[in-house]
C-alpha positions in Angstrom: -34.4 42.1 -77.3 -35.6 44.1 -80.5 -39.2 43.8 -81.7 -37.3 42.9 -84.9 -35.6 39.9 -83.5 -39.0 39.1 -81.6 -41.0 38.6 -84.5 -37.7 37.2 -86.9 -39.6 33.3 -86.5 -43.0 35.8 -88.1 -40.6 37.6 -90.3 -39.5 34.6 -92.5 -42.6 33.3 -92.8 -43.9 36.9 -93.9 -41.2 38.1 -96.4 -42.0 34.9 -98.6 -45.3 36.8 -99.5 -43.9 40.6 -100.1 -42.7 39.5 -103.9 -44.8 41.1 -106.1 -46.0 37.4 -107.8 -48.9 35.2 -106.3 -47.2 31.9 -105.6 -47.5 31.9 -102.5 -51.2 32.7 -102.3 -51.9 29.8 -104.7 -51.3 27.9 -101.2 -53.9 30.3 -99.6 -57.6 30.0 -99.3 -59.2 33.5 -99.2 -61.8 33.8 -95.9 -62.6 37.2 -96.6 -62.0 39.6 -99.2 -63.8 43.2 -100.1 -62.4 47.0 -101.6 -61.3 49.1 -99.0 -58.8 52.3 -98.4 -56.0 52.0 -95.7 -54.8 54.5 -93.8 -51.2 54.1 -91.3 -50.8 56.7 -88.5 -47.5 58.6 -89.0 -46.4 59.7 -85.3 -43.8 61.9 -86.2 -46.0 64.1 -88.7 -49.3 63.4 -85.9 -51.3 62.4 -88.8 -52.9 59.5 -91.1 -51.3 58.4 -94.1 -52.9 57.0 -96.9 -51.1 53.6 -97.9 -53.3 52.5 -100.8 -57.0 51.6 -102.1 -57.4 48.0 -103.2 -58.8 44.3 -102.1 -57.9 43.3 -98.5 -57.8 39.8 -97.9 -57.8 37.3 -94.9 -55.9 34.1 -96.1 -55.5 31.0 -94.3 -52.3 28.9 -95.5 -53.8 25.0 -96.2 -51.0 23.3 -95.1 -49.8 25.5 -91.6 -53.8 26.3 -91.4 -52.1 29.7 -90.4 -54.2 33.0 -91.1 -52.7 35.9 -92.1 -54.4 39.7 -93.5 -52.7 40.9 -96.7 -53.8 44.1 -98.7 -52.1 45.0 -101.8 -52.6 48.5 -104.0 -54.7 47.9 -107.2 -52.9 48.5 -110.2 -49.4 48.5 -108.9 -50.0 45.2 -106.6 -47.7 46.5 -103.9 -48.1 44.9 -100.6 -49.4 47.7 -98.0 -50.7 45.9 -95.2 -49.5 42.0 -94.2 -49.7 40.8 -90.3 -51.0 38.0 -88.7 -54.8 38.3 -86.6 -53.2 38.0 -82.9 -54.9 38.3 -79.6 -53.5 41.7 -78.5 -54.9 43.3 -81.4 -57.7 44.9 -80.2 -60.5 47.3 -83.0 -62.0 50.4 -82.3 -63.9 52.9 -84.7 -62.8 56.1 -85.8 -64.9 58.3 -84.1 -68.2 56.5 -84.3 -67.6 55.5 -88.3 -69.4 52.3 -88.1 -67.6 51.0 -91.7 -64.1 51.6 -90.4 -61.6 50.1 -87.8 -58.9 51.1 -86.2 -56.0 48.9 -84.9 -52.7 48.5 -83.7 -50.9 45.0 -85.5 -47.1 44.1 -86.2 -46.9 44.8 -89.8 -44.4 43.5 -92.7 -45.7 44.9 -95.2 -41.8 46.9 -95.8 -39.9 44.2 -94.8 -39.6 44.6 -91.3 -41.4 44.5 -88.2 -43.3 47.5 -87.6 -45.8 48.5 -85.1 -48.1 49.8 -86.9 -51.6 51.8 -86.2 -54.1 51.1 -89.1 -56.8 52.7 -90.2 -59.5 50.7 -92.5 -62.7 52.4 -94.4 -64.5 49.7 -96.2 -67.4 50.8 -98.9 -70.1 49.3 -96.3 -70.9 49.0 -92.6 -71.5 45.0 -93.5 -68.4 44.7 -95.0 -66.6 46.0 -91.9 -68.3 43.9 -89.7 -67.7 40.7 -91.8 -64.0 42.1 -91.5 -64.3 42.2 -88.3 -65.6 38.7 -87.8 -63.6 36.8 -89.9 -60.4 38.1 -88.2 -61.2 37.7 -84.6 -62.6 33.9 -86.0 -58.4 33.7 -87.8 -57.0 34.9 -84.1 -58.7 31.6 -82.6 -57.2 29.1 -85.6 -53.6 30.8 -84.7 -53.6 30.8 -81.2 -55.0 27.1 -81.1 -52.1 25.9 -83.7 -49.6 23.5 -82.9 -46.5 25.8 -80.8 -43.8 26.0 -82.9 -40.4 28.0 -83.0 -42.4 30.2 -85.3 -45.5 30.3 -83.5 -44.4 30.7 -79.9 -42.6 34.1 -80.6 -43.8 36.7 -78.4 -45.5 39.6 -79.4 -44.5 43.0 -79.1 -47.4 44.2 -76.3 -46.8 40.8 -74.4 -43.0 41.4 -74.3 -44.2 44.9 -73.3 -46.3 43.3 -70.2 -44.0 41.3 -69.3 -41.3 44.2 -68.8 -43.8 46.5 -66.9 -44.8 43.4 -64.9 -41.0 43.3 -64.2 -40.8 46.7 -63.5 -43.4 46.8 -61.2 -42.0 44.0 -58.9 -38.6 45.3 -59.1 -39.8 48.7 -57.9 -41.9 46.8 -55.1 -39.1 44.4 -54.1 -36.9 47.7 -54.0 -39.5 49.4 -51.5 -39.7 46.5 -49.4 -35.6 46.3 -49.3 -35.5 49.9 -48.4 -38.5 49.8 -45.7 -36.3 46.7 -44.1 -33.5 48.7 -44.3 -35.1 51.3 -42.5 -36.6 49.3 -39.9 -33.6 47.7 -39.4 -31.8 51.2 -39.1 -34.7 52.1 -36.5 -33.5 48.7 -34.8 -30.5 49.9 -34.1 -31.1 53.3 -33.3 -33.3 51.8 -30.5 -30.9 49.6 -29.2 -28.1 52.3 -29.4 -30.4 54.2 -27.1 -30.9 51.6 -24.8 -27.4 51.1 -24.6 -26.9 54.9 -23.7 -29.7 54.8 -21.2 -27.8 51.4 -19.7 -24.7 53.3 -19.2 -25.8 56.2 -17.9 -28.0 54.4 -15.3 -25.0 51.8 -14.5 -22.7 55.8 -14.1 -25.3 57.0 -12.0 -25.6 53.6 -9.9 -21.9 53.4 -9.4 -21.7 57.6 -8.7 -24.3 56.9 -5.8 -22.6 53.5 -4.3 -19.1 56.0 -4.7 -20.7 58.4 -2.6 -22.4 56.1 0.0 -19.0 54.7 0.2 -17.7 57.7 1.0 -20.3 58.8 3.9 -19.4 55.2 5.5 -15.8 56.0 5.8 -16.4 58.9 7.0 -19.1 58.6 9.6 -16.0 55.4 10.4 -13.7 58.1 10.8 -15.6 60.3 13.2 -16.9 57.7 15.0 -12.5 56.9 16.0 
C-alpha cells in the first residue's frame, strides 16, 4: 500500500484546511501560537529549504477534539506546514540550538502525503519549549480519541515496522526451513551410509559362508 492511500482517511480531513480562507479554523481553538521560520529538508539537493516565516499554530478542532499543527506564510497566507502531533514523531535539536526542533511528520501542506523532515527556529528558547509541550500534550488527545476509519489509519513509520517485523520473521522462518532441510538432507545421507555399510557387511557375510561352504565340500570330497 502507498503512504498516500495510508493516510487518504488523514488526507480528507486535511485538504478541507489547505484553501486559502479561515472557515475551517473558526471551528478551531488555538493551544499554541508564536512567529517562527520553517525549514523542509530537500534530499535530493542534501540541504534545508526555507518554506516560509510566519505564525505556527497548534489547533484543536471543538467538535472531533482532534489536534492538528498548521503554519501559514505571513503575507501570502499560504499553508507551509499542516500534520497531525502523532506518536512516531519524535524532536531533536539542530545541533544543540536550544530554540529549534527538528522532526520527521506526514505533511499536507501540498496536497498530498509527504514525509517530510522539518526544521523549526522560533524567536526564543521558551517559545520552543512551549512548542514542544503543547504538541506532545495534542499527541495524547489524538491517540486517546474515539477509533475511527479516519483515526485508525496507520502511519507511515508503523506500516514501516510492521514490514521489517515481517521481514525479519520471514528471513528467520526461511533459515529455519533451510537448516531442516539440511538436517533432514544429513538424515539421509546417514541412513544412505548405513544402508551401504549393511550391504557390504551382509556381501562379506555371505562371501565368507560361500567360502566355508566350499571348504566343507571339499574336505567331504577328500574324505570319499
Amino acid at each position: 500500500m502507498s503512504m498516500q492511500k495510508s493516510h487518504e482517511g488523514e488526507k480528507q480531513l486535511l485538504n478541507i484546511n489547505i484553501k486559502e480562507s479561515k472557515e475551517y479554523e473558526q471551528n478551531e481553538e488555538s493551544k499554541f501560537k508564536t512567529r517562527a521560520k520553517l525549514y523542509r529538508f530537500e534530499k535530493k539537493e542534501n540541504k534545508w529549504k526555507e518554506r516560509g516565516v510566519g505564525d505556527i499554530q497548534i489547533f484543536q478542532h471543538k467538535t472531533s477534539k482532534r489536534c492538528r499543527v498548521l503554519m501559514r506564510r505571513e503575507q501570502t497566507y499560504k499553508v507551509c506546514a499542516n500534520h497531525y502531533p502523532a506518536k512516531y514523531i519524535k524532536f531533536k535539536q539542530n545541533e544543540g540550538n536550544t530554540k529549534s526542533w527538528i522532526y520527521n511528520a506526514i505533511d499536507y501542506s501540498d496536497g498530498a502525503a509527504k514525509d517530510e523532515i522539518l526544521f523549526i527556529r522560533f524567536l526564543k528558547e521558551e517559545s520552543a519549549n512551549k512548542f514542544k509541550t503543547v504538541f506532545e500534550e495534542c499527541v495524547e488527545i489524538n491517540e486517546n480519541l474515539p477509533k475511527t476509519e479516519e483515526t485508525t489509519e496507520e502511519t507511515t513509520e508503523e506500516k514501516k515496522e510492521k514490514t521489517e517485523e515481517t521481514t525479519e520473521k520471514k528471513t528467520e522462518e526461511k533459515k529455519e526451513t533451510e537448516e531442516e532441510k539440511k538436517e533432514t538432507t544429513e538424515e539421509k545421507k546417514e541412513t544412505t551410509e548405513e544402508k551401504k555399510e549393511k550391504t557390504e557387511e551382509t556381501t562379506e557375510k555371505k562371501t565368507e559362508e560361500k567360502k566355508e561352504t566350499e571348504e566343507e565340500k571339499k574336505e567331504t570330497e577328500e574324505k570319499k
